[in-house]
C-alpha positions as CSV (number, residue, x, y, z in Angstrom):
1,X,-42.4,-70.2,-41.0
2,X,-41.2,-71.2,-37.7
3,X,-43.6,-71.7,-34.5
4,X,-42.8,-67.8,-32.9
5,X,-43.6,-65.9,-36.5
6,X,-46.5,-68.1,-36.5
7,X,-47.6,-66.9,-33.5
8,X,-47.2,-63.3,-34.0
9,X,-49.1,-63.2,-37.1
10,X,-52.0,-64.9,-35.6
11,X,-52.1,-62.6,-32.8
12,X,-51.2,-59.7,-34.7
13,X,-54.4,-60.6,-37.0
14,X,-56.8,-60.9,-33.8
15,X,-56.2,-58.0,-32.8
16,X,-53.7,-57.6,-30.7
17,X,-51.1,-55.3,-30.5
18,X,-47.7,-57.6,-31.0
19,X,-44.6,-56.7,-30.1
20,X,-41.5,-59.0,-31.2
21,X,-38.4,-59.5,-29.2
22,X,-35.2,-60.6,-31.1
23,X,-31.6,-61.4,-30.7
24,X,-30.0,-61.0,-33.9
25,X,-32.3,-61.7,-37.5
26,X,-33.3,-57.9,-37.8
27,X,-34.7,-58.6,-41.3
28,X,-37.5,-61.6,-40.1
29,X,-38.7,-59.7,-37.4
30,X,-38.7,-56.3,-39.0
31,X,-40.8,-58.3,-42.2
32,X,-43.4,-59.8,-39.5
33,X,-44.2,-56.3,-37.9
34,X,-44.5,-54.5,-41.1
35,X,-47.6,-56.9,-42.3
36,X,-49.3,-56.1,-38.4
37,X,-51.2,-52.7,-37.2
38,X,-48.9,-51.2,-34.4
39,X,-46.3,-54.6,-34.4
40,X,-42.7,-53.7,-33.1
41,X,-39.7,-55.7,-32.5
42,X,-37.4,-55.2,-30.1
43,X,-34.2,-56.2,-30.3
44,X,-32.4,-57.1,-27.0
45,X,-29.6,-60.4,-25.9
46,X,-31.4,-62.2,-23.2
47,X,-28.0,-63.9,-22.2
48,X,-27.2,-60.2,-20.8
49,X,-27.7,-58.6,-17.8
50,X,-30.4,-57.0,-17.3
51,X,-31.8,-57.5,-21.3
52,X,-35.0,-59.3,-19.7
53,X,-36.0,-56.2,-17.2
54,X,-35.1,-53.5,-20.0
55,X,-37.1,-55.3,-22.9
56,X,-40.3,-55.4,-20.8
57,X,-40.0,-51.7,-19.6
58,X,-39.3,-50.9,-23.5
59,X,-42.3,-52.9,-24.2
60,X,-44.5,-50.8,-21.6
61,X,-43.2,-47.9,-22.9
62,X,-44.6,-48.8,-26.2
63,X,-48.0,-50.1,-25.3
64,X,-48.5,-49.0,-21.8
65,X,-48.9,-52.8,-20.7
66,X,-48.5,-56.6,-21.2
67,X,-51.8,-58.9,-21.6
68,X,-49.6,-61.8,-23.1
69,X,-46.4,-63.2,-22.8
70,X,-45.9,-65.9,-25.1
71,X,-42.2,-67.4,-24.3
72,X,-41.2,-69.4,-27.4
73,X,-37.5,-68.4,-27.2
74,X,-35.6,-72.5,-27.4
75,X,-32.6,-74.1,-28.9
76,X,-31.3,-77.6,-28.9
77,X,-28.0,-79.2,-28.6
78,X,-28.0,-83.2,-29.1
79,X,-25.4,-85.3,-27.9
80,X,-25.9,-88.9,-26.3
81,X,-25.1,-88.1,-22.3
82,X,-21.9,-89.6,-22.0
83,X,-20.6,-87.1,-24.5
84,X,-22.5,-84.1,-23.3
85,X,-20.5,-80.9,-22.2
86,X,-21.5,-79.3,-19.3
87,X,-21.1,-76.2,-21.2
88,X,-23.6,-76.7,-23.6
89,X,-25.7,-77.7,-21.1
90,X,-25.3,-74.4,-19.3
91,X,-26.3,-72.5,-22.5
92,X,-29.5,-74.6,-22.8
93,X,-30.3,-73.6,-19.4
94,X,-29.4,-69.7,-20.1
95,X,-31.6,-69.6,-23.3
96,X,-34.4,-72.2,-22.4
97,X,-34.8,-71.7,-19.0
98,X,-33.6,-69.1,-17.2
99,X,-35.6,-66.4,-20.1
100,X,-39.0,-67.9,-19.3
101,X,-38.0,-67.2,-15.6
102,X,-37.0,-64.0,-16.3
103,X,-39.4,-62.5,-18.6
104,X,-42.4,-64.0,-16.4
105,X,-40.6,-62.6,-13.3
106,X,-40.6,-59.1,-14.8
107,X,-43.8,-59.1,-16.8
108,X,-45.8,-60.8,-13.7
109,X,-45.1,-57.4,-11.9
110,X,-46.9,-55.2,-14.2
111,X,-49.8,-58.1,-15.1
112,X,-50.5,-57.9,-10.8
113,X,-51.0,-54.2,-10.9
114,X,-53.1,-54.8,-13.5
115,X,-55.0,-57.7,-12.0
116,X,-55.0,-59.7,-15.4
117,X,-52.3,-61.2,-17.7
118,X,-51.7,-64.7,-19.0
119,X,-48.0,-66.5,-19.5
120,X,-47.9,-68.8,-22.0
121,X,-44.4,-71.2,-22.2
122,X,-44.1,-73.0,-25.4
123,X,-42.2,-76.8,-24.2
124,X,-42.0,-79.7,-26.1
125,X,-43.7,-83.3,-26.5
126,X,-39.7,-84.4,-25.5
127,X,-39.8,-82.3,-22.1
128,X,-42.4,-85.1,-21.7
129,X,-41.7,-88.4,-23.2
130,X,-37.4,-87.8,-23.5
131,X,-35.8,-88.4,-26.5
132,X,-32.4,-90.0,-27.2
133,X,-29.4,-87.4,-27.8
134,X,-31.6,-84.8,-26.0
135,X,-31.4,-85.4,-22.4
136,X,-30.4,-81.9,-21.9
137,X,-32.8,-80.1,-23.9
138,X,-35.3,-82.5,-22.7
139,X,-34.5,-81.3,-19.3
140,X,-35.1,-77.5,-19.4
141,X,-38.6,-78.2,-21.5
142,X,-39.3,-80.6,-18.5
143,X,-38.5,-77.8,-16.2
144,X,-40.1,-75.2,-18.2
145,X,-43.2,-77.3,-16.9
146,X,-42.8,-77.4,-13.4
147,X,-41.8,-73.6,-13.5
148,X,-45.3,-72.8,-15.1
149,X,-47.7,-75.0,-12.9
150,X,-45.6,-73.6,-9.9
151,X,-46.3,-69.4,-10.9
152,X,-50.0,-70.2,-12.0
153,X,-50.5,-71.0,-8.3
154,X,-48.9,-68.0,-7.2
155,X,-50.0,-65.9,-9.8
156,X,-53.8,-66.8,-9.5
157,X,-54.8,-64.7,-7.0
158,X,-54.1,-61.4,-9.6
159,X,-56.2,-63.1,-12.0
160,X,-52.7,-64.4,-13.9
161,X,-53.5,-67.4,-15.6
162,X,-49.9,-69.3,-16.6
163,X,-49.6,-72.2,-19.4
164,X,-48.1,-74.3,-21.6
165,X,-48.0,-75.6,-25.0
166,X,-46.0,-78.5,-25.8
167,X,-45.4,-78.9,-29.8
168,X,-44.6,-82.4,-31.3
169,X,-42.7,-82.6,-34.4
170,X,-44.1,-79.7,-36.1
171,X,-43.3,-78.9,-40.2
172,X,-40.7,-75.7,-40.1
173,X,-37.0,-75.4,-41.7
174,X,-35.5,-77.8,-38.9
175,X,-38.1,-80.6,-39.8
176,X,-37.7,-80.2,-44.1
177,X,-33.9,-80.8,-43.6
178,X,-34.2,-84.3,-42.2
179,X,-33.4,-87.1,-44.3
180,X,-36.7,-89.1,-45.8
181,X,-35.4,-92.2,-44.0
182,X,-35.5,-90.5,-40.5
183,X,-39.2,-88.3,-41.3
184,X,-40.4,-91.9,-42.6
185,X,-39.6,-93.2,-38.4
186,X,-40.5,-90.0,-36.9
187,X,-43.8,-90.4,-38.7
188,X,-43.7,-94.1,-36.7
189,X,-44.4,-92.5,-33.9
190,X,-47.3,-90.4,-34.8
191,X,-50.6,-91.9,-34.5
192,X,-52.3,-89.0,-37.1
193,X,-49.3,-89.8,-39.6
194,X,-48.3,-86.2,-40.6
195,X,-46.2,-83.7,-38.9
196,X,-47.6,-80.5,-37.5
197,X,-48.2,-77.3,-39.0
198,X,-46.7,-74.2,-36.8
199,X,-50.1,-72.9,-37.4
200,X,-51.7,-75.3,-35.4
201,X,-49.5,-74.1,-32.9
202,X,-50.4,-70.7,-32.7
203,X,-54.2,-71.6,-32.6
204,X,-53.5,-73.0,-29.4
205,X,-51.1,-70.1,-27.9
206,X,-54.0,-67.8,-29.0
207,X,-57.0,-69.5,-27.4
208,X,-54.6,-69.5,-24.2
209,X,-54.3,-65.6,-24.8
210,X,-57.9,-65.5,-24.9
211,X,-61.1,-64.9,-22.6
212,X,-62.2,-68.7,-23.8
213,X,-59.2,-69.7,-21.9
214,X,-60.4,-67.8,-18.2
215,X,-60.7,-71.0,-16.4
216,X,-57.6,-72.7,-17.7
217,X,-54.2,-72.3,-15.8
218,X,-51.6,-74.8,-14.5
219,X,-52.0,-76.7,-17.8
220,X,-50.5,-78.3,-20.7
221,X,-52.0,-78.6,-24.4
222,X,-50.2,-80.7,-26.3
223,X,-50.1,-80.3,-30.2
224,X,-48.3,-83.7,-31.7
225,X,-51.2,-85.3,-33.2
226,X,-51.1,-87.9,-30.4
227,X,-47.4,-88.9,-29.6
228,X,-48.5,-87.8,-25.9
229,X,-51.8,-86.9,-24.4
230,X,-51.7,-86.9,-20.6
């Protein structure tokens, strides 16, 4: 289970009402509504036009309003930097970057009217620490950063409270196809010596969403069992 479905199910299961945007795997998103009370996915292509403002009004339409935005939407494409197209760095900044701008631009519109809301980016330990072959992914998670401890300050005023949470090397599909050799040196680097569990994840995008969270905003928690804790 990846880090987003994770998510959803644990929201979806406290009682909120949780509804999935994706671009193109009908059948996942459609199987992690079905198991939740009121859940619906939405499918729209962020890359388009428009897509960001239309899902959110579809959204509304559904529920009448948006308490949470959880922006978990990423995708990485490693190459050392003096081989790096400038092309693929232009689509990491389309899908990492420029949806959490435009789903919080839109959403923070209907969370002001309603004097409440909270924005929660998911990042990455790497946005913090780099990684080699991932200066460009590395860059939009460090942006994604600066983006959300620049709209918590102008969102606090309305009572919207905006986040992060920065995984580290966290157990999904991705993580079960590398080679022992390379989980034995990625392990290296973790002082708890285990990888994550996308659950852990989701406990933390959850108490974010939650009233236990009211004074936090501006902030990171990092989940990588303490690669990097400032």
């Amino acid at each position: 289970m990846g880090i987003g479905a994770a998510c959803v199910k644990l929201l979806g299961q406290s009682g909120y009402k949780v509804g999935v945007h994706y671009r193109s795997d009908s059948n996942l998103a459609n199987d992690l509504v079905s198991s939740l009370p009121d859940g619906c996915a939405f499918q729209f292509d962020l890359n388009e036009d428009g897509a960001a403002d239309a899902l959110v009004k579809e959204v509304k339409k559904k529920y009448g309003r948006i308490d949470v935005l959880v922006n978990n939407a990423g995708h990485s494409i490693d190459q050392l930097i003096p081989f790096a197209k400038p092309a693929d760095f232009d689509t990491l900044l389309t899908i990492n970057l420029k949806s959490v701008f435009l789903l919080a631009k839109h959403c923070s519109r209907m969370m002001i009217k309603q004097k409440s809301g909270s924005i929660i980016n998911i990042t990455s330990v790497v946005g913090h620490t780099g990684n080699a072959g991932q200066s460009m992914y590395a860059a939009t998670k460090s942006a994604i950063t600066g983006f959300t401890k620049s709209i918590a300050q102008d969102l606090a005023p309305y009572q919207i409270r905006a986040n992060c949470v920065a995984p580290g090397f966290i157990e999904t599909n991705m993580t079960g196809a590398l080679s022992d050799e390379v989980k034995e040196g990625v392990l290296a680097k973790i002082p708890l010596k285990r990888l994550g569990q996308t659950s852990e994840v989701a406990e933390a995008v959850k108490f974010l969403a939650s009233d236990q969270a009211s004074y936090i905003t501006g902030s990171t928690i990092h989940v990588n069992g303490g690669m990097y804790t400032n």
